[in-house]
C-alpha positions as CSV (number, residue, x, y, z in Angstrom):
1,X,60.6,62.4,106.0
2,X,59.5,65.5,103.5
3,X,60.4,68.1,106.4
4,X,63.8,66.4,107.0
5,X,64.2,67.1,103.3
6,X,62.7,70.4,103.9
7,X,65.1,71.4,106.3
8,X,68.3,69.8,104.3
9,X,67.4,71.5,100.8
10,X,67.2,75.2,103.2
11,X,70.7,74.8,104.4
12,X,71.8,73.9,101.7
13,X,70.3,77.1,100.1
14,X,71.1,78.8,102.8
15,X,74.9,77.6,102.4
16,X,74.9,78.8,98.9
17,X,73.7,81.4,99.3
18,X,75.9,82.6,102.2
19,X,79.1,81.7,100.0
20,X,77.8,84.0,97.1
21,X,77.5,87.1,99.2
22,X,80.7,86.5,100.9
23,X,82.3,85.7,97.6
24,X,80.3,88.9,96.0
25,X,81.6,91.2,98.8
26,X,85.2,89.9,98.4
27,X,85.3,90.4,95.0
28,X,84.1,93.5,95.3
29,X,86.5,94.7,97.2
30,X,89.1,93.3,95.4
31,X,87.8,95.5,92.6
32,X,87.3,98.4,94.3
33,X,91.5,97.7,95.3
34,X,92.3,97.7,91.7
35,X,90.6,100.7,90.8
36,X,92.6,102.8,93.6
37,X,95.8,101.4,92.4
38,X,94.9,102.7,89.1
39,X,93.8,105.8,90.1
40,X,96.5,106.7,92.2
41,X,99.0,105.4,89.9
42,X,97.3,107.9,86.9
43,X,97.9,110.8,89.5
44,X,93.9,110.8,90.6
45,X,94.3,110.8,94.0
46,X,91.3,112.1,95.5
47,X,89.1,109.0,93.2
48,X,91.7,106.7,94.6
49,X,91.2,107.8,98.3
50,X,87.6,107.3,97.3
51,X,87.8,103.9,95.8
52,X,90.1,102.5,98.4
53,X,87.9,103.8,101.4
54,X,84.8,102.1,99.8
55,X,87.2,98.8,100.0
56,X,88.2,99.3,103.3
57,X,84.7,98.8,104.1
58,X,83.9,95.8,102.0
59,X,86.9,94.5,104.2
60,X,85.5,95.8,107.4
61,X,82.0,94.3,106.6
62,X,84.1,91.2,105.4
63,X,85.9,90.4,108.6
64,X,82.7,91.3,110.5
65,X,80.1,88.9,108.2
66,X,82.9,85.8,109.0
67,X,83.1,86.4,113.2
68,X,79.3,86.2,112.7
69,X,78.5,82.6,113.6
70,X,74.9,83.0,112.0
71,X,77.0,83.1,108.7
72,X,79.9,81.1,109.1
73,X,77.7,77.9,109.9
74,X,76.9,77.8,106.3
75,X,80.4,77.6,105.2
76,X,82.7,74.6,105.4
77,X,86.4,74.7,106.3
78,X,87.6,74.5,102.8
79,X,85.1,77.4,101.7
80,X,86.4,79.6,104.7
81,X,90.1,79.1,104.2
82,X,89.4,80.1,100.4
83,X,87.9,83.2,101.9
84,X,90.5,84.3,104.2
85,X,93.2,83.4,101.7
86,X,91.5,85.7,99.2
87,X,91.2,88.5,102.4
88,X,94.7,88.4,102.9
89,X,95.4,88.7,99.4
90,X,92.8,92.2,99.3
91,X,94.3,93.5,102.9
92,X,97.7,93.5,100.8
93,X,96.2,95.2,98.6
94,X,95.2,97.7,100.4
95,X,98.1,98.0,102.6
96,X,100.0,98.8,99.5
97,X,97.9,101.5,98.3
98,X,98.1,103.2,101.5
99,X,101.9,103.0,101.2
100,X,101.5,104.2,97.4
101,X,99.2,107.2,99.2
102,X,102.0,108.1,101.3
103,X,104.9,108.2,99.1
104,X,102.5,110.4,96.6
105,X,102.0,112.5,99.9
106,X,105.8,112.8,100.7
């Protein structure tokens, strides 16, 4: 009986833990969004271009962590949906300061 409660007590550490570093990474990136938004907009480009790359790869590493069926065991349906709703929101986010990039460019 103690190892069954073993075992449930680790997932659900496990679990937990999984949905901090996802959620750590998302809000990271959503962060690292804002601060290229700011930069650009206050005419700093290049830290901008800077910040926004480092967010593209919080996304990339996002998208790659939630195919990863190691990971996504230890999140429920409700937990994932609040992800990918929140990755949409930080892929706007960056689409937009790519457009901002280009209109700067132009």
């Amino acid at each position: 009986m103690r190892r069954q409660f073993d075992k449930l007590a680790g997932s659900d550490r496990e679990s937990q833990t999984t949905q901090m570093l996802l959620s750590a990474e998302l809000a990271t990136g959503l962060t690292l969004a804002g601060i290229a938004e700011t930069k650009h907009q206050t005419g700093d480009g290049e830290g901008g271009k800077r910040a926004a790359e480092r967010a593209e790869e919080v996304y990339s590493r996002l998208v790659r962590l939630l195919a990863d069926p190691k990971h996504i065991k230890h999140i429920n349906d409700e937990e994932r949906q609040a992800l990918k709703v929140e990755m949409v929101r930080l892929r706007k986010n960056l689409d937009g300061i790519a457009t901002l990039r280009q209109e700067r460019q132009a």
